[in-house]
N, C-alpha and C positions, 0 to 999 in steps of 0.2 A: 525531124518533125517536132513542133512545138504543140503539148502538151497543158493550155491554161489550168491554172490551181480549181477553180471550180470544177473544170471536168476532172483530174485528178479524185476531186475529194469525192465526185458522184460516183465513179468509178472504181474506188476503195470502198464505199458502203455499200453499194451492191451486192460485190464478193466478201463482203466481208461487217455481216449483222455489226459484230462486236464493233468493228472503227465506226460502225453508222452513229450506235449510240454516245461513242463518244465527240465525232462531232459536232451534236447536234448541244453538246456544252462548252462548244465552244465559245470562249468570252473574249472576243477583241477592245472591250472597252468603247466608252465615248468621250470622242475628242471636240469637244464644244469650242468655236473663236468664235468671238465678241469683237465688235468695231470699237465700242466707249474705252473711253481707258480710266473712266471713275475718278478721276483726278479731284473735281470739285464741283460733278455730280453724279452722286452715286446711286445708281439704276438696276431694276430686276424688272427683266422685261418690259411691260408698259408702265409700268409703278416708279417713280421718281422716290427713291429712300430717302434721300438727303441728299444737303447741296449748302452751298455759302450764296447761291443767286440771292436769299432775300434779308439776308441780316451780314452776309459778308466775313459770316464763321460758318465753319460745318455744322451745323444743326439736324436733327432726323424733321422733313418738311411737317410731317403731321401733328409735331408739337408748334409749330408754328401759327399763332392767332390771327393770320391775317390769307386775304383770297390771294391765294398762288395758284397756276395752270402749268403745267409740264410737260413740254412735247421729248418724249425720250429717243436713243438711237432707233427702236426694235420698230419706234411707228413712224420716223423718219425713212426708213429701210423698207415697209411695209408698203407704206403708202406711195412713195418716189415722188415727192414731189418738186416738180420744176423749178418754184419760187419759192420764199420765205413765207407770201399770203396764204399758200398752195399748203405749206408744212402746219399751216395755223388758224386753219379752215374749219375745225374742227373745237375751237378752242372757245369756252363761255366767255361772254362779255367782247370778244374778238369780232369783230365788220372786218372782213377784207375786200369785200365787193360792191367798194362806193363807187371804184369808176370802172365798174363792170371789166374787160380784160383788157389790162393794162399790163404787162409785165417790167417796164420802163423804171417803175421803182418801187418796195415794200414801203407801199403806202396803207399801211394798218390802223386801224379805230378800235381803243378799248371806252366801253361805256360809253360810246358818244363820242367821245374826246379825239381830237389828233393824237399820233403819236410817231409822226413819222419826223419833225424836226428836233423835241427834243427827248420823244422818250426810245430812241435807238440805242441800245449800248451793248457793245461784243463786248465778252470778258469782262463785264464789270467795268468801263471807260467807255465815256458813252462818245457815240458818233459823230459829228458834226457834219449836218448838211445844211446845205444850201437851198438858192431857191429850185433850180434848175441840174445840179451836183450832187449825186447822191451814192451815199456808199450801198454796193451792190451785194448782200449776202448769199451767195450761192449754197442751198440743203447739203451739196456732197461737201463742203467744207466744214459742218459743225454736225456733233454728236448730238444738241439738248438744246431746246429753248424754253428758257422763263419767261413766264409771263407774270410780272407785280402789278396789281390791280389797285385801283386808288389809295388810301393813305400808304400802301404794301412798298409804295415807291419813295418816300420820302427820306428813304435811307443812302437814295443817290443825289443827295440836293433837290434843286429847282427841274422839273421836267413836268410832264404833262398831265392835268387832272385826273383824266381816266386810268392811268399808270404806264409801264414801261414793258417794251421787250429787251429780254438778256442773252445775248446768243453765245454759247458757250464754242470753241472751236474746239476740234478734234486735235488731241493732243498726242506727246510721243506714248508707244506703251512700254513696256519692260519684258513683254515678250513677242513675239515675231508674228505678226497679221498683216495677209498679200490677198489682195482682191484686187480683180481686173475685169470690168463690165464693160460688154459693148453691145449698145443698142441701136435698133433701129426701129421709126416710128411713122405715121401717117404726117404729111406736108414736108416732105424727105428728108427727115431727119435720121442723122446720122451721128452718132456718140460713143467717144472711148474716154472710160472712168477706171482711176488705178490709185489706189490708196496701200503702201507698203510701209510697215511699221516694224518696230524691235529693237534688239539691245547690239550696241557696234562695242568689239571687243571682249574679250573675256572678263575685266573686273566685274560689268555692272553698272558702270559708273553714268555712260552715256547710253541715249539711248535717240534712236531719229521718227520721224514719220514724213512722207512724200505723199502730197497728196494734188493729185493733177486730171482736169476735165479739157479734152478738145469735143465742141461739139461746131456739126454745119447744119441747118436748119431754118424752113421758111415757118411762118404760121397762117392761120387760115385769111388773115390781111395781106391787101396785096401788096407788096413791097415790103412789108414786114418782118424783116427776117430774125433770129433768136442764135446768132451764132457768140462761138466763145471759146476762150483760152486762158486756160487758167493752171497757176500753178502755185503750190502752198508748201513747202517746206517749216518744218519745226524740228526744233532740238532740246534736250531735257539734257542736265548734266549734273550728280553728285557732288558737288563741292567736297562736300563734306561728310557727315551721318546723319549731319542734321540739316545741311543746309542745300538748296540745289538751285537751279535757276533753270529758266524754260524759255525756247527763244522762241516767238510765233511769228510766222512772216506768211506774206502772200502777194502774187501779183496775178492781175487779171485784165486782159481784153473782151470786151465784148461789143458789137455791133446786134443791135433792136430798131426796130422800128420806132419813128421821132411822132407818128400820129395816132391813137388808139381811138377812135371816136366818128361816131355814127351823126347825119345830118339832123335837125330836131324842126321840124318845121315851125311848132310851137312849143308852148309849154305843156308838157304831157304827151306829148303828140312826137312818136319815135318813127324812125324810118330805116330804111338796109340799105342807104346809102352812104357810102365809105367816104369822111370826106379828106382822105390821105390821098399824096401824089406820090404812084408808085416810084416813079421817076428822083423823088425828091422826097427822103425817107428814112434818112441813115440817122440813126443815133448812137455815135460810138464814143464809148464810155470805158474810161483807160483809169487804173486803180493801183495802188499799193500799199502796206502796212508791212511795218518791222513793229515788231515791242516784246518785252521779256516779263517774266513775273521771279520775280525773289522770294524766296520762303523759307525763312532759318526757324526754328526749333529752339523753347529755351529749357535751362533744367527744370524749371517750375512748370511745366507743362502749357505755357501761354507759347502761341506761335506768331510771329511778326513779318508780312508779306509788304512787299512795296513792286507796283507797278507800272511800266509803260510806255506808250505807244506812241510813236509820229503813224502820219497815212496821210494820203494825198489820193485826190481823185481829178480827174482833167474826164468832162463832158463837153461831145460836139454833136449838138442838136438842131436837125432838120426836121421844120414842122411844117403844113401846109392844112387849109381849109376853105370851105367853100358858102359862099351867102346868097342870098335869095335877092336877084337882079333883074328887074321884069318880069319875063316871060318862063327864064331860064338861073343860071345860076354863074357867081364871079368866083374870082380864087385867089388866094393870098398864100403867100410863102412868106416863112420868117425862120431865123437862124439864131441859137445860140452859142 
């Protein structure tokens, strides 16, 4: 017969006053894991402490004179959001609901401004999209996003009036964090998320993190669908004492819906007709990035990083819509 330790321990204090009270001091400790791994921004709870996103050294953000926004791991984690607009929803100066639900691409507005061609930048290297080609940031991929608000941004060159987003990726950590979620949601969706991280070997020296999303899923459009496969490996490695390098890589498929958009008969004048062909619908969007960051240490206490990144994205987009012809209505298909 098996005996669980709880009923053991109910079963000692009963018969026996004196184990009850000592029981009841017993101190198992608390063993707190954290997803972030602080690397180059460093977070307590919702509170963003510091970070290099707006001046490109570690600085504590609060001495910093200019408007910064901070989506951290614990409200990324909280909230679960879908898309990058979804993580940044919440954020002042932030529009992510110009083209009502579109999830096709983080198409975000600070102050007014676009920011979706030139003020995208992961890791400090900003993104380059196209007109139609767009780099897909998926929320379980990164720990923290910055947001630099007007002049906030002119410390990455030429980018957008209203300023920039800075998407920090989830890096190796230096001790052992295993998560494995699997959801399930309304318009059948179906989702397994696994992010494992730690140190490989005994020196120290290296350390990895795996991080990988298969999701199947429709949305409330019809032929719409939000599926995806994704997978993100990184690697940290000691060179030195002072020197180390970080290797961040990712690749991703996904298949979305090519039509977001409702018929308008006029101007002002909205209607609940879908004008997507379920039939003709698919927009799959295929993604990759490799890039490293260097960071050596000198005896003066000045530290010297050098960065960077190739990526490639390959978009294949089916659109279709519908115009007002007579009596009734025509339909157009067009492909990118």
């Amino acid at each position: 017969m098996q005996i669980s330790r709880i009923a053991l321990v109910a079963a000692l204090a009963a018969s026996h006053p004196a184990y009850a009270q000592e029981a009841d001091t017993l101190d198992l400790g608390t063993l707190t894991l954290e997803a972030e791994s602080d690397a180059t921004l460093l977070q307590n709870g919702y509170v963003a402490e510091s970070g290099r996103q707006a001046t490109r050294v570690d600085t504590p953000i609060r001495d910093i004179p200019q408007a910064i926004s901070t989506v951290g791991q614990d409200q990324i984690e909280d909230q679960e959001p879908r898309t990058l607009l979804d993580a940044l929803g919440y954020t002042s100066g932030t529009n992510v609901t110009n083209f009502g639900f579109d999830s096709r691409y983080d198409a975000v507005y600070l102050r007014g401004f676009s920011a979706y061609y030139d003020g995208l930048f992961r890791d400090g290297l900003r993104q380059v999209n196209g007109p139609s080609a767009w780099f897909q940031n998926h929320p379980y991929t990164f720990e923290g996003v910055s947001v630099l608000k007007g002049p906030s941004s002119s410390m990455y060159g030429v980018s957008g009036a209203g300023g920039l987003v800075n998407i920090i990726s989830k890096r190796p950590k230096d001790e052992a964090y295993n998560e494995l979620k699997l959801t399930f949601g309304t318009d059948s969706r179906k989702e397994l998320a696994f992010d494992f991280t730690g140190p490989v070997g005994t020196d120290g020296r290296l350390s990895y993190r795996l991080t990988g999303v298969a999701r199947d899923a429709d949305t409330p459009l019809p032929g719409y669908s939000d599926d995806l496969a994704l997978l993100a490996p990184s690697f940290t490695y000691q060179l030195t004492d002072r020197t180390k390098i970080t290797v961040l890589t990712e690749y991703s498929e996904s298949t979305r819906g090519g039509t977001a958009s409702y018929y308008n008969p006029s101007q002002g004048e909205a209607s609940d007709i879908y004008v997507g062909d379920p039939d003709y619908n698919d927009f799959v969007n295929e993604q990759w990035r490799v890039g490293y960051e260097l960071e050596h240490e000198m005896d003066n206490g000045v530290t010297l990083r050098q960065n960077l990144r190739y990526s490639e994205v390959d978009a294949d987009l089916e659109f279709s819509g519908i115009y007002a012809a007579g009596t009734g209505f025509g339909r157009y298909w067009g492909h990118y």
